[in-house]
OpenMM code with the backbone's topology and positions (N, CA, C; nanometers):
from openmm import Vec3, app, unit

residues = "UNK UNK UNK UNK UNK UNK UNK UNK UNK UNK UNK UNK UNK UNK UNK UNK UNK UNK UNK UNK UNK UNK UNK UNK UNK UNK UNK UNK UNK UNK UNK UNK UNK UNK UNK UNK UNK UNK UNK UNK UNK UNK UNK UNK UNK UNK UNK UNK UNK UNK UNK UNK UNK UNK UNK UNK UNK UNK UNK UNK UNK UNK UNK UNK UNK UNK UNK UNK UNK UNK UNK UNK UNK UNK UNK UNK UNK UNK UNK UNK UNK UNK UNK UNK UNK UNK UNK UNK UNK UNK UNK UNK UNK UNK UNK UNK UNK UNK UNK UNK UNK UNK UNK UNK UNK UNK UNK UNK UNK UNK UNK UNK UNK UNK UNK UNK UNK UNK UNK UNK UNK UNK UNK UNK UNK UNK UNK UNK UNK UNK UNK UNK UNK UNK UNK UNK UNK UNK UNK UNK UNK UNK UNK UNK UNK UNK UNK UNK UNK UNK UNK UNK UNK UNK UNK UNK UNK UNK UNK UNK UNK UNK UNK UNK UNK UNK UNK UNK UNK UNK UNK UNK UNK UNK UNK".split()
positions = [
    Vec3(-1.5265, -2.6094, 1.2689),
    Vec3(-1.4373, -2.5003, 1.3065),
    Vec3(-1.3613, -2.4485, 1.1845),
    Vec3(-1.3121, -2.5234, 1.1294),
    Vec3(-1.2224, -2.5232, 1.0194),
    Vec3(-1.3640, -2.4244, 0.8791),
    Vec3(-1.4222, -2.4764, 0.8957),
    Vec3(-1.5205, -2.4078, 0.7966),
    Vec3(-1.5660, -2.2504, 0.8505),
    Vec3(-1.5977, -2.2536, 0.9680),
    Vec3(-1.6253, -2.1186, 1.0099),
    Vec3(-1.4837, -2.0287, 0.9866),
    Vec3(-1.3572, -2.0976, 1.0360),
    Vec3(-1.2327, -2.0039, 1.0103),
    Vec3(-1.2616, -1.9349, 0.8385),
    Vec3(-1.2637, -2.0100, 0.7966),
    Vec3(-1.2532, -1.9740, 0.6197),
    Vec3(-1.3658, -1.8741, 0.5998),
    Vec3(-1.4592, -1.9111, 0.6377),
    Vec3(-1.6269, -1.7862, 0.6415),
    Vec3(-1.5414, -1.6125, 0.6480),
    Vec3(-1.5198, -1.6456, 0.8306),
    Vec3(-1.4286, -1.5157, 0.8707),
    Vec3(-1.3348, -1.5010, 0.7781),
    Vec3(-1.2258, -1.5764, 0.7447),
    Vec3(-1.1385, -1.5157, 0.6653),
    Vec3(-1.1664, -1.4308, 0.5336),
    Vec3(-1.3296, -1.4998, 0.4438),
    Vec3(-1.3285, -1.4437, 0.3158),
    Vec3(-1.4266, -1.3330, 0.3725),
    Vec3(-1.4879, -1.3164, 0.5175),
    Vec3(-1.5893, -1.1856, 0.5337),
    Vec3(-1.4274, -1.0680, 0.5719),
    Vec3(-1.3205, -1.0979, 0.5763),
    Vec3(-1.2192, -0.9624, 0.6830),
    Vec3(-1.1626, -0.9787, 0.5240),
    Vec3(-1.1885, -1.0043, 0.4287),
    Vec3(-1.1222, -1.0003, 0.2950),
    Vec3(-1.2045, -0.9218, 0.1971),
    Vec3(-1.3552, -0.9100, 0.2531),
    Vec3(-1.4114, -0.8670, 0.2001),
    Vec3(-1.4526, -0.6774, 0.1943),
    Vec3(-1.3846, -0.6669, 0.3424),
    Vec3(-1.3736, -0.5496, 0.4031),
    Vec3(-1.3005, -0.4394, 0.2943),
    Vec3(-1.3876, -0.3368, 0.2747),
    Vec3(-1.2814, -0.2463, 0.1522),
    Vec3(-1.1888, -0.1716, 0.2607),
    Vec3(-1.0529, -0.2010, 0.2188),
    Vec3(-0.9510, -0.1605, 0.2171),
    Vec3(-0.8945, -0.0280, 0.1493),
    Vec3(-0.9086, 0.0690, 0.2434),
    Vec3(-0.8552, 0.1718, 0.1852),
    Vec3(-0.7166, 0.2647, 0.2658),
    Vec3(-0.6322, 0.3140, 0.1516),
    Vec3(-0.5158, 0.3938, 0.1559),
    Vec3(-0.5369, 0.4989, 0.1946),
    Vec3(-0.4801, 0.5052, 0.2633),
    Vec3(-0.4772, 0.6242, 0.3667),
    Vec3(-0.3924, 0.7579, 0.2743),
    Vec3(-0.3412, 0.7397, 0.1883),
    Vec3(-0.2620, 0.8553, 0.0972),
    Vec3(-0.3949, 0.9307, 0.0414),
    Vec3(-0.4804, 0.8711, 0.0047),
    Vec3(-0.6338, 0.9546, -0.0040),
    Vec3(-0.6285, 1.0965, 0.0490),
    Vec3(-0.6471, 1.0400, 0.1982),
    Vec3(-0.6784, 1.1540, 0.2393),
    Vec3(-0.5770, 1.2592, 0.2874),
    Vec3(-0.4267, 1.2233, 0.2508),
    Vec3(-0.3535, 1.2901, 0.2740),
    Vec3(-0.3859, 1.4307, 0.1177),
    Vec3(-0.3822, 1.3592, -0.0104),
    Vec3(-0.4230, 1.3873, -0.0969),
    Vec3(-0.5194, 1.4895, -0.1230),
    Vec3(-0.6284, 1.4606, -0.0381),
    Vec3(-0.7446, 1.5153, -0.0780),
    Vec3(-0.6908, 1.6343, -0.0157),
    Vec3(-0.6711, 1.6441, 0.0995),
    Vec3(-0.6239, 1.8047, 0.2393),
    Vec3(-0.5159, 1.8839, 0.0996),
    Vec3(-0.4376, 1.8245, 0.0610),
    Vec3(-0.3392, 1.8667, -0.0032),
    Vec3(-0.4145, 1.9562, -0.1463),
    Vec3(-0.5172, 1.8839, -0.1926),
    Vec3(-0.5413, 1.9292, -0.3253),
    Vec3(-0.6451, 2.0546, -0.2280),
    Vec3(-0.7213, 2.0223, -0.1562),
    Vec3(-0.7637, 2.1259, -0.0804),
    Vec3(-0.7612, 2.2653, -0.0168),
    Vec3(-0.6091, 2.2353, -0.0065),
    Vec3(-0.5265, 2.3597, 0.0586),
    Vec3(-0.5053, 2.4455, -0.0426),
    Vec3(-0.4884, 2.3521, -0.1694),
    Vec3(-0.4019, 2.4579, -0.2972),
    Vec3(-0.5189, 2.5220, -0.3647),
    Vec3(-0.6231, 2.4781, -0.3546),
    Vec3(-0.7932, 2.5327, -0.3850),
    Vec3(-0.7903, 2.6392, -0.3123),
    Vec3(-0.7683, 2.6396, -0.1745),
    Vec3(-0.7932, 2.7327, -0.1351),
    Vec3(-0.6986, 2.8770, -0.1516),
    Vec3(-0.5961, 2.8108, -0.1418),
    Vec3(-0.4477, 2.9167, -0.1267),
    Vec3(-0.3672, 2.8994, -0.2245),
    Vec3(-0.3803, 2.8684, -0.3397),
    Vec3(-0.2422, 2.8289, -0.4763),
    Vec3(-0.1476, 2.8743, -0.4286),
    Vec3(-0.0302, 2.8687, -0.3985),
    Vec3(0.0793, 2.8922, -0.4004),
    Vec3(0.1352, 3.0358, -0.4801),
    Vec3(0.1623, 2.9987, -0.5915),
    Vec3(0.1820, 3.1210, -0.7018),
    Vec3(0.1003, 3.0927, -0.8212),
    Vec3(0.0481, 3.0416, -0.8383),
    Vec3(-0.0121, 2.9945, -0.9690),
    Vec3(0.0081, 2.8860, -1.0155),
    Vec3(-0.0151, 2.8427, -1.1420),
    Vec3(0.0065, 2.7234, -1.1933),
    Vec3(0.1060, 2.7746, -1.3195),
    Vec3(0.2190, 2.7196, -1.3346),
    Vec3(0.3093, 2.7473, -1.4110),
    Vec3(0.2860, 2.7715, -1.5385),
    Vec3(0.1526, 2.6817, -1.5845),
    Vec3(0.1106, 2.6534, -1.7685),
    Vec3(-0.0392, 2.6185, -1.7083),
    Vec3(-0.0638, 2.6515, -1.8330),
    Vec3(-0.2523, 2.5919, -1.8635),
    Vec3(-0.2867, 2.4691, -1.8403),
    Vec3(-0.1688, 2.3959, -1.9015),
    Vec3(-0.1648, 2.2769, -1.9013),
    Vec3(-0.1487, 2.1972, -1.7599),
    Vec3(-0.0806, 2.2579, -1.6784),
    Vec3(-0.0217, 2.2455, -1.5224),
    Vec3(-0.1821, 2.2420, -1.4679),
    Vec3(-0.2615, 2.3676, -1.4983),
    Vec3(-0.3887, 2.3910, -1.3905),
    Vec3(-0.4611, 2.2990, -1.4356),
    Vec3(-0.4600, 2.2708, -1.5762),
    Vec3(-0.5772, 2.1369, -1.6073),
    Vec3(-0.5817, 2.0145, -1.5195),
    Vec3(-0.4404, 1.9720, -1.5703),
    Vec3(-0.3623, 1.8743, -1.4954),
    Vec3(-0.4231, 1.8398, -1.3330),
    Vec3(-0.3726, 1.9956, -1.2792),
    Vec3(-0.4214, 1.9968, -1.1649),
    Vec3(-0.5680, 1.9568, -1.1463),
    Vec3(-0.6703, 2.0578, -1.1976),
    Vec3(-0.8310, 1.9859, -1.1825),
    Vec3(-0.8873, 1.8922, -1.2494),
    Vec3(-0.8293, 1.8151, -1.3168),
    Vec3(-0.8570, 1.7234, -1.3401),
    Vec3(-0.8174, 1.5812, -1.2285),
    Vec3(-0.6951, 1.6231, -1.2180),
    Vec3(-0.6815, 1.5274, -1.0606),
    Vec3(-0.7357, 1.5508, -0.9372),
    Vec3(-0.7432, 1.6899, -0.9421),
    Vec3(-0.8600, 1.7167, -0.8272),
    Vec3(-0.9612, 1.6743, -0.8358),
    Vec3(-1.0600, 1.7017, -0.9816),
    Vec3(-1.1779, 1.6559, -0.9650),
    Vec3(-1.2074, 1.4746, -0.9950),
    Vec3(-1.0858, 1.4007, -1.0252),
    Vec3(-1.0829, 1.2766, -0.9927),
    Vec3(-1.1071, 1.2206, -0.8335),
    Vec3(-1.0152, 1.2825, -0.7880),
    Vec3(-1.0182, 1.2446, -0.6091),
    Vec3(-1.1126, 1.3238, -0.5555),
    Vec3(-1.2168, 1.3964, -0.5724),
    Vec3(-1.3135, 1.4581, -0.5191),
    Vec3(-1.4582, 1.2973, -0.5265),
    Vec3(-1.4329, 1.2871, -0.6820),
    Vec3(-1.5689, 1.1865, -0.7114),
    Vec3(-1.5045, 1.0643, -0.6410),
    Vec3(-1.3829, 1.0046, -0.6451),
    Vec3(-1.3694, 0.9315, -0.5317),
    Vec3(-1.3888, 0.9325, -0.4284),
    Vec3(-1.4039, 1.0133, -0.3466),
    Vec3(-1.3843, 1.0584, -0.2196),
    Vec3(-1.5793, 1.0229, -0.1986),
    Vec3(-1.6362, 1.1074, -0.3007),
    Vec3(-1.8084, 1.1135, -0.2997),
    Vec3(-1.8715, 0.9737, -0.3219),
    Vec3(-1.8208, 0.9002, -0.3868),
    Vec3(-1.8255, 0.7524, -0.4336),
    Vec3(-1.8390, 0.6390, -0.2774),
    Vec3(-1.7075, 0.6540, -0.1978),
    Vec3(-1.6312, 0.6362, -0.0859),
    Vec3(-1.7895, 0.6945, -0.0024),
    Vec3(-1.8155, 0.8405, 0.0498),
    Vec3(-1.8957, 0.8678, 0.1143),
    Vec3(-2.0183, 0.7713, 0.0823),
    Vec3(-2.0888, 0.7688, -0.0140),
    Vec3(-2.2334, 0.7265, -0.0734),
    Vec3(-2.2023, 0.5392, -0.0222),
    Vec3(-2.0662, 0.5160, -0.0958),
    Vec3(-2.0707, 0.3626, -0.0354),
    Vec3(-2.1142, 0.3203, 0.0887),
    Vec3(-2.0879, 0.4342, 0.2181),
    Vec3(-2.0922, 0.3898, 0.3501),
    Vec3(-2.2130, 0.4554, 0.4134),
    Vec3(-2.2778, 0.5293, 0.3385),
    Vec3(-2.3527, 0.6370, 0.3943),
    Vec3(-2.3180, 0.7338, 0.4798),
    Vec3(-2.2008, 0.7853, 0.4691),
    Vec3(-2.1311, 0.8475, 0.5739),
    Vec3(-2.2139, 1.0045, 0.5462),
    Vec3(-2.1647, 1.0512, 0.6326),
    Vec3(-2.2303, 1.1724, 0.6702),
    Vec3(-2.0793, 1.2530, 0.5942),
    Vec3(-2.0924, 1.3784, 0.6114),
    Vec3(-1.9161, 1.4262, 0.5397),
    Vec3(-1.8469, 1.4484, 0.6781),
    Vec3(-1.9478, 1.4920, 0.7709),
    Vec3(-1.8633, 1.4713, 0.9145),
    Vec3(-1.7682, 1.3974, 0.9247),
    Vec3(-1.8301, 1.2302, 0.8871),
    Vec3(-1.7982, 1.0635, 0.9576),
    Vec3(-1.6669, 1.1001, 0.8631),
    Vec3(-1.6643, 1.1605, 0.7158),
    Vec3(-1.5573, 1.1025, 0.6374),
    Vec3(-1.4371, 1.2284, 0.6981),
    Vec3(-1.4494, 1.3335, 0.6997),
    Vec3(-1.3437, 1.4044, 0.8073),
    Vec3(-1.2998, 1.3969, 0.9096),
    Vec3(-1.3659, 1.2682, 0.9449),
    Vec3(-1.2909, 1.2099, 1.0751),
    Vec3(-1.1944, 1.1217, 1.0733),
    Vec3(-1.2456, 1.0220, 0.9580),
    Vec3(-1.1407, 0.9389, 0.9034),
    Vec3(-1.0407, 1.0072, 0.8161),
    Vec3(-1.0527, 1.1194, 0.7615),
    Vec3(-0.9773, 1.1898, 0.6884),
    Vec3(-0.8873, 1.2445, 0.8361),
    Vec3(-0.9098, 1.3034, 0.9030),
    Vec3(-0.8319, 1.3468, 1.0394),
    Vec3(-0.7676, 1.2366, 1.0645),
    Vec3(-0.8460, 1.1580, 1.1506),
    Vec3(-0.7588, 0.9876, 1.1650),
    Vec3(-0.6682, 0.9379, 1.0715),
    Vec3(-0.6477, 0.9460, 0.9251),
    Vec3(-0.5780, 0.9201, 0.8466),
    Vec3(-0.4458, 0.9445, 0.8261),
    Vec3(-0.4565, 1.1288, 0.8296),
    Vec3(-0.3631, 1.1718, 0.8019),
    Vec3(-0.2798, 1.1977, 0.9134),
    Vec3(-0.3210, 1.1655, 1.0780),
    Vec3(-0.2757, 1.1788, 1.1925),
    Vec3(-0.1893, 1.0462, 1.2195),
    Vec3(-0.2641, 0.9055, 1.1227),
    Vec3(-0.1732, 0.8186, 1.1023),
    Vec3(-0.0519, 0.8248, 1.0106),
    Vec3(-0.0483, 0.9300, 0.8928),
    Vec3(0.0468, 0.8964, 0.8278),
    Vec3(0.1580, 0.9645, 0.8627),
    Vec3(0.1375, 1.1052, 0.9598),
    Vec3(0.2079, 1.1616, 1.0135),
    Vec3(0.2932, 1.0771, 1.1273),
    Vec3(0.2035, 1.0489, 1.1892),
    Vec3(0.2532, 0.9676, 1.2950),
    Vec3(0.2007, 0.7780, 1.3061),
    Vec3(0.2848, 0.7176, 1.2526),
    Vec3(0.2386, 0.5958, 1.2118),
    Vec3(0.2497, 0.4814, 1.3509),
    Vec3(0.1757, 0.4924, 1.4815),
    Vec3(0.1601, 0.4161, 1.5702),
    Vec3(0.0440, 0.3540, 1.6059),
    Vec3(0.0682, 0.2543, 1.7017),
    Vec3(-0.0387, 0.1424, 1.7055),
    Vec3(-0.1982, 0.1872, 1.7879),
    Vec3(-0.1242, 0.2564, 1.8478),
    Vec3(-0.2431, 0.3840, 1.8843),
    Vec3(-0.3047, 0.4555, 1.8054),
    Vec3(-0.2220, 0.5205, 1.6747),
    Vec3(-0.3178, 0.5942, 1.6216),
    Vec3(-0.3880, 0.4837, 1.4981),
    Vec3(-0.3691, 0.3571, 1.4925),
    Vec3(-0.3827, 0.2724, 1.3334),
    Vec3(-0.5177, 0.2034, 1.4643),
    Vec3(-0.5207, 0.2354, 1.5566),
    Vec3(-0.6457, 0.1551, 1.6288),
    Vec3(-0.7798, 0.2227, 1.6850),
    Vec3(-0.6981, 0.4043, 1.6478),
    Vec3(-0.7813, 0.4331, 1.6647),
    Vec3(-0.9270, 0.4597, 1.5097),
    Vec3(-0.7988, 0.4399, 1.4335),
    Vec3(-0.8938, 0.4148, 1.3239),
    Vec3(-0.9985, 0.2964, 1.3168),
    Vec3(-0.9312, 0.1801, 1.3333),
    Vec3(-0.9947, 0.0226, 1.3328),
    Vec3(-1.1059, 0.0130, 1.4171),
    Vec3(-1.0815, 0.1260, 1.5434),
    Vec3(-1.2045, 0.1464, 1.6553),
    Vec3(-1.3226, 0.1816, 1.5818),
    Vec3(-1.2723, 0.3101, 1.5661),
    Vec3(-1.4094, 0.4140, 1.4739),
    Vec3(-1.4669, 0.3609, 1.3751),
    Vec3(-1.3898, 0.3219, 1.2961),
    Vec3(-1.4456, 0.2525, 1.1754),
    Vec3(-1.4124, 0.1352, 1.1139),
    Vec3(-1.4888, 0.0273, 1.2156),
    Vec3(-1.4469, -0.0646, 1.2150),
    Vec3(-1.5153, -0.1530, 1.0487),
    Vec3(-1.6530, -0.1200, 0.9678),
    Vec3(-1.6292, -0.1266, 0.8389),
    Vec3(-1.5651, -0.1371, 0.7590),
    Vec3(-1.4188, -0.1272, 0.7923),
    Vec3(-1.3339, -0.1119, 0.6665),
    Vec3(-1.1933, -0.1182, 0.7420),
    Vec3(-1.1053, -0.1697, 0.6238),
    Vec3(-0.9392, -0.1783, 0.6751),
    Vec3(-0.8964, -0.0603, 0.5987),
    Vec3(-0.7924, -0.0293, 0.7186),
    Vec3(-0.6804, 0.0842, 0.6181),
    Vec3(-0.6033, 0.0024, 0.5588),
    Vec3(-0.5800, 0.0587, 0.4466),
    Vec3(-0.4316, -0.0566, 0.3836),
    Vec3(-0.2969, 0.0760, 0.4122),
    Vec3(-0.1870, -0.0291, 0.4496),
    Vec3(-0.0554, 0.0735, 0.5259),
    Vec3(0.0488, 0.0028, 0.4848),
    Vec3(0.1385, 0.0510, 0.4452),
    Vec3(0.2561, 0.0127, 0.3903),
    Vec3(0.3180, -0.1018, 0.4962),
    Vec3(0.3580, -0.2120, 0.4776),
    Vec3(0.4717, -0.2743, 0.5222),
    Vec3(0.5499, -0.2226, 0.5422),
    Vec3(0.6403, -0.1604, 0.4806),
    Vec3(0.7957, -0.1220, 0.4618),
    Vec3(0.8042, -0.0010, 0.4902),
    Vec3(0.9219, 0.0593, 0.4697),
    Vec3(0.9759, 0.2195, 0.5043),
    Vec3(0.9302, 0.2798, 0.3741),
    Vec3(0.8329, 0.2203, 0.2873),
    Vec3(0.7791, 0.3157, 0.1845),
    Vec3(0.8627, 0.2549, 0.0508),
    Vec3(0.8318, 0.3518, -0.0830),
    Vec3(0.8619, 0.2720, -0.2020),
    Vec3(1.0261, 0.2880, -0.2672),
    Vec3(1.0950, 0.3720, -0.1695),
    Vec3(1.2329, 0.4645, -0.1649),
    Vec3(1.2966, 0.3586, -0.1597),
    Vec3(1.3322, 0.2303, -0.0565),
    Vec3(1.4240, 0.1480, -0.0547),
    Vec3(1.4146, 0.0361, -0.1860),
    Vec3(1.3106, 0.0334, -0.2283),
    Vec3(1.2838, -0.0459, -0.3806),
    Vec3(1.3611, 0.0025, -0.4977),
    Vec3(1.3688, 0.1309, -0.4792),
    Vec3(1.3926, 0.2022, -0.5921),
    Vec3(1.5849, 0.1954, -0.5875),
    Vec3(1.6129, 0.1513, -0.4815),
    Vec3(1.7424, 0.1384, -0.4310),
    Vec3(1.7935, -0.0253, -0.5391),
    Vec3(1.6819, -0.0887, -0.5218),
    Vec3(1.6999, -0.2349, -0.5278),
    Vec3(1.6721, -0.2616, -0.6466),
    Vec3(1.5858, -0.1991, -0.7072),
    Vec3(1.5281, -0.2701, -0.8111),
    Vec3(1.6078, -0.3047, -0.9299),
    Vec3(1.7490, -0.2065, -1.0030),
    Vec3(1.8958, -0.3260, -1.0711),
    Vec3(1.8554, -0.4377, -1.0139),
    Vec3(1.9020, -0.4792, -0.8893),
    Vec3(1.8840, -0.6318, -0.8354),
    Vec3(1.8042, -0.6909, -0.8698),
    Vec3(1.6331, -0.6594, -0.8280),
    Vec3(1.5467, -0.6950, -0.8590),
    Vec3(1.5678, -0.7956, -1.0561),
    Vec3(1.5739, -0.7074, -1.1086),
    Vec3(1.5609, -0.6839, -1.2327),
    Vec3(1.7176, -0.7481, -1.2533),
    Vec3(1.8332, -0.7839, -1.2005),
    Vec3(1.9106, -0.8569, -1.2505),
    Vec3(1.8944, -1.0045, -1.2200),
    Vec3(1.8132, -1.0109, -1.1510),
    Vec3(1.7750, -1.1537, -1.0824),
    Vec3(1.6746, -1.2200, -1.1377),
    Vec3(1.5790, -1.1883, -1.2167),
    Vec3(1.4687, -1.1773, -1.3103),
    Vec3(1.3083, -1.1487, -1.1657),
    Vec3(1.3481, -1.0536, -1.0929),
    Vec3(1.2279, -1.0461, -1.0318),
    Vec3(1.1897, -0.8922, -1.0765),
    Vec3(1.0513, -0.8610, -1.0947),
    Vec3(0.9706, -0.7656, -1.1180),
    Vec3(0.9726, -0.6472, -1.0156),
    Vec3(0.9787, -0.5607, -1.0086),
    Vec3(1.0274, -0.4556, -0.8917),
    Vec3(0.8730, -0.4323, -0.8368),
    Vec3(0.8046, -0.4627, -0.9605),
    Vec3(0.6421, -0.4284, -0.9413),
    Vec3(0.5701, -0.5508, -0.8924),
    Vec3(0.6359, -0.6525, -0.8456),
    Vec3(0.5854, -0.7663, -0.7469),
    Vec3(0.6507, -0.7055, -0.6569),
    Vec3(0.7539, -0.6688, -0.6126),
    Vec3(0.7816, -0.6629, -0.4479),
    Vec3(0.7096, -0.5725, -0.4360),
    Vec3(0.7145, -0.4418, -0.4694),
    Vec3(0.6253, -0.3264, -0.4596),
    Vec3(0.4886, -0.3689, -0.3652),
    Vec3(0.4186, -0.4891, -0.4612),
    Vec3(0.2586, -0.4840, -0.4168),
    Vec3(0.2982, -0.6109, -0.3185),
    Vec3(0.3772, -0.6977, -0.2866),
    Vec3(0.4536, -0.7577, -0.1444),
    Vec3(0.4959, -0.6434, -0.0276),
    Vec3(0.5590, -0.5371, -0.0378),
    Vec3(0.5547, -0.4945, 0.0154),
    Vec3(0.4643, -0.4071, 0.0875),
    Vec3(0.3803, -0.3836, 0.0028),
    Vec3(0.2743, -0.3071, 0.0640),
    Vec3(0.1325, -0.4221, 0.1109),
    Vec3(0.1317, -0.5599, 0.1064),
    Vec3(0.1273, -0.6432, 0.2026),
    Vec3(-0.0388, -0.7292, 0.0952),
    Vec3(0.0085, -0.6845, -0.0111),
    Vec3(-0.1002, -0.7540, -0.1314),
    Vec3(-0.0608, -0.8826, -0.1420),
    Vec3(-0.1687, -0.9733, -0.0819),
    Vec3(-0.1260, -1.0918, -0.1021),
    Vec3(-0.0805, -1.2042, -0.2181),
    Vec3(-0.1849, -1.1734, -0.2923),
    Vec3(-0.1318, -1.2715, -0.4226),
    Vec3(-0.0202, -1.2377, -0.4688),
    Vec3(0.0659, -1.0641, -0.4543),
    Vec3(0.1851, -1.0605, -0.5065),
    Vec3(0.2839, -1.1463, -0.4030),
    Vec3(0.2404, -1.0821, -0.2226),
    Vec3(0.2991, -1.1803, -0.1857),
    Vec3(0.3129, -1.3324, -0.2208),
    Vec3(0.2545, -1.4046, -0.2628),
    Vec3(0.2811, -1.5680, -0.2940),
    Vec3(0.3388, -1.5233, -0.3816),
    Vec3(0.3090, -1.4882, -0.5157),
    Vec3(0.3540, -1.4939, -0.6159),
    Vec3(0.5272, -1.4553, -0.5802),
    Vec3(0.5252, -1.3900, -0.5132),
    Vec3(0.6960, -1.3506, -0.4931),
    Vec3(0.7878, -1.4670, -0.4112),
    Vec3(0.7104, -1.4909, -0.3158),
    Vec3(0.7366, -1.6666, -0.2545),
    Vec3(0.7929, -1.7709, -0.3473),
    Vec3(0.6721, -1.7519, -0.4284),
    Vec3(0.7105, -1.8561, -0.5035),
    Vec3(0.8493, -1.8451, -0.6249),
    Vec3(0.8548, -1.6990, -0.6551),
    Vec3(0.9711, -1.6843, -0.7219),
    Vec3(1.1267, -1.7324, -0.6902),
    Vec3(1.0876, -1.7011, -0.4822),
    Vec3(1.1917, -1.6524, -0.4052),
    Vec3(1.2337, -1.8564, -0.3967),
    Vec3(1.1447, -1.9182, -0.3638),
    Vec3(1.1702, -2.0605, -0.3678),
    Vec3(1.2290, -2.1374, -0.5080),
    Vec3(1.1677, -2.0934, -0.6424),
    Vec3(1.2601, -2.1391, -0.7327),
    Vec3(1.3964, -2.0870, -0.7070),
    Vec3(1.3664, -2.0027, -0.6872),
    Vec3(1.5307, -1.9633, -0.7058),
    Vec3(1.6256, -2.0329, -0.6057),
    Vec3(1.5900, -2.0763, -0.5229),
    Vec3(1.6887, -2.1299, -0.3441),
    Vec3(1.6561, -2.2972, -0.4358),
    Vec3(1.5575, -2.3089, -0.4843),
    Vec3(1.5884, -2.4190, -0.5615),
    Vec3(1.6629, -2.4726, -0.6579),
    Vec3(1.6978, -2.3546, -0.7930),
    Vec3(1.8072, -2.4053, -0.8484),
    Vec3(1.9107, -2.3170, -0.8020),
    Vec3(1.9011, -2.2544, -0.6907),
    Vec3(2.0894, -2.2621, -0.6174),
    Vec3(2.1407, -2.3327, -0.5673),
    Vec3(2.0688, -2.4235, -0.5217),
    Vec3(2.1004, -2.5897, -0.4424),
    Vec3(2.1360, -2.6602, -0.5010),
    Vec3(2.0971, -2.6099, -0.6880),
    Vec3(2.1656, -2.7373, -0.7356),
    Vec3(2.2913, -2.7369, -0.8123),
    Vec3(2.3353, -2.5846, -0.7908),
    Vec3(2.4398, -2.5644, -0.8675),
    Vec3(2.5443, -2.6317, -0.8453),
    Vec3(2.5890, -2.6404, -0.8803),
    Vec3(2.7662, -2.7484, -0.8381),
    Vec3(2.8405, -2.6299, -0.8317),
    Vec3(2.9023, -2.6416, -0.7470),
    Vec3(3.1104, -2.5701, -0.7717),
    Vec3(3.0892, -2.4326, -0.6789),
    Vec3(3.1114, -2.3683, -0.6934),
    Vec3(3.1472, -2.2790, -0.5745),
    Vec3(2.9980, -2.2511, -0.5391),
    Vec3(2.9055, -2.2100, -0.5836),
    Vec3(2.7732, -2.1974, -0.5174),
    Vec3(2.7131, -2.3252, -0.4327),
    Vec3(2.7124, -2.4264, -0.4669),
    Vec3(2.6924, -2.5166, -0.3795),
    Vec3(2.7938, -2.5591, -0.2504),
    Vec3(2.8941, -2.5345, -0.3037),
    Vec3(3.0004, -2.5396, -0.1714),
    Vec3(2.9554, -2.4299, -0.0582),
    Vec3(2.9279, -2.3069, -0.0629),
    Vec3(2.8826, -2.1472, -0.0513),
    Vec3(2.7715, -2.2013, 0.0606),
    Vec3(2.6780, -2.2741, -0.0195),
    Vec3(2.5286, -2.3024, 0.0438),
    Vec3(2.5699, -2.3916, 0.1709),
    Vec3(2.6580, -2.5363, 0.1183),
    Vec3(2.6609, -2.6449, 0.2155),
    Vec3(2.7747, -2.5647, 0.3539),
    Vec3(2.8255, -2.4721, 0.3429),
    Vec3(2.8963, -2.3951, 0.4338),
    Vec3(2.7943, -2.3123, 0.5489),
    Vec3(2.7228, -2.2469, 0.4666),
    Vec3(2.6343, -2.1757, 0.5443),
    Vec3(2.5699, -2.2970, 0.6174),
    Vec3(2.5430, -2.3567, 0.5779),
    Vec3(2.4245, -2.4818, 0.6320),
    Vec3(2.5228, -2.5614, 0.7460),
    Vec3(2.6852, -2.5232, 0.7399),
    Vec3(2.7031, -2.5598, 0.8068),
    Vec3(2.7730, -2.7235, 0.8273),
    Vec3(2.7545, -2.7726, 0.7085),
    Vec3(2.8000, -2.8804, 0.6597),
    Vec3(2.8948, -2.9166, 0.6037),
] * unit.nanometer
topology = app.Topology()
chain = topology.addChain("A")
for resn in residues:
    res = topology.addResidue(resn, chain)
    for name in ("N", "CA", "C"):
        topology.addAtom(name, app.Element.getBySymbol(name[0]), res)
């Protein structure tokens, strides 16, 4: 049993995982293809621009060819995607997992990268990396441990402090 668990675990690990900001992305660079706004401010701006366009295009074609998708199959998940990011419920994140069950969406943990950016002094006065919680928060595991494990040294040498921090701790604890 124990051996089959681990099988499953490294085949649902193996599943490509993809971000759903893709395809928010792609509609977006799409729209401005079609309709620019006012222009592009500088030369440099429109390069800019197709060059990131034509980055996320060969991704996108890369993505298709991997699955054999039809461009239909991938505008569906592109629909499904961006219908999740709009509206982020368990209904619409299943109806993805239904359709295309090949592959995981990867979806933020958190309320997004805004409350980090709140934190990260802290982060960074505490000696933690803002760019480990980041990929913890967005539910990457090895950052998760790796942040665990930060989060445990540290409750480790606060336990051992003497004098008002240890008094602090044995209070909370209740003792």
């Amino acid at each position: 049993m124990n051996e089959q668990s681990h099988r499953e675990r490294a085949a649902w690990l193996q599943l490509p995982r993809l971000h759903t900001a893709i395809f928010q992305d792609l509609a977006r660079f799409e729209e401005m293809e079609i309709a620019p706004i006012a222009g592009f401010e500088s030369a440099e701006a429109e390069a800019a621009f197709l060059r990131q366009s034509g980055e996320l295009k060969h991704k996108v074609e890369m993505l298709i060819r991997r699955f054999g998708w039809s461009k239909e199959r991938f505008r569906q998940l592109q629909r499904l995607a961006i219908l999740w990011r709009e509206n982020p419920s368990l209904e619409n994140y299943l109806a993805i997992r239904r359709e295309f069950p090949e592959l995981d969406i990867q979806i933020a943990m958190s309320a997004g990268i805004d409350p980090l950016f709140a934190l990260e002094d802290k982060c960074r006065q505490h000696g933690i990396d803002p760019a480990l919680v980041a990929g913890a928060m967005d539910g990457f595991e090895p950052k998760i441990d790796k942040l665990c494990l930060i989060l445990m040294e540290r409750i480790v040498a606060r336990e051992k402090i003497n004098g008002v921090g240890a008094h602090h701790c044995l209070h909370a604890r209740g003792i």
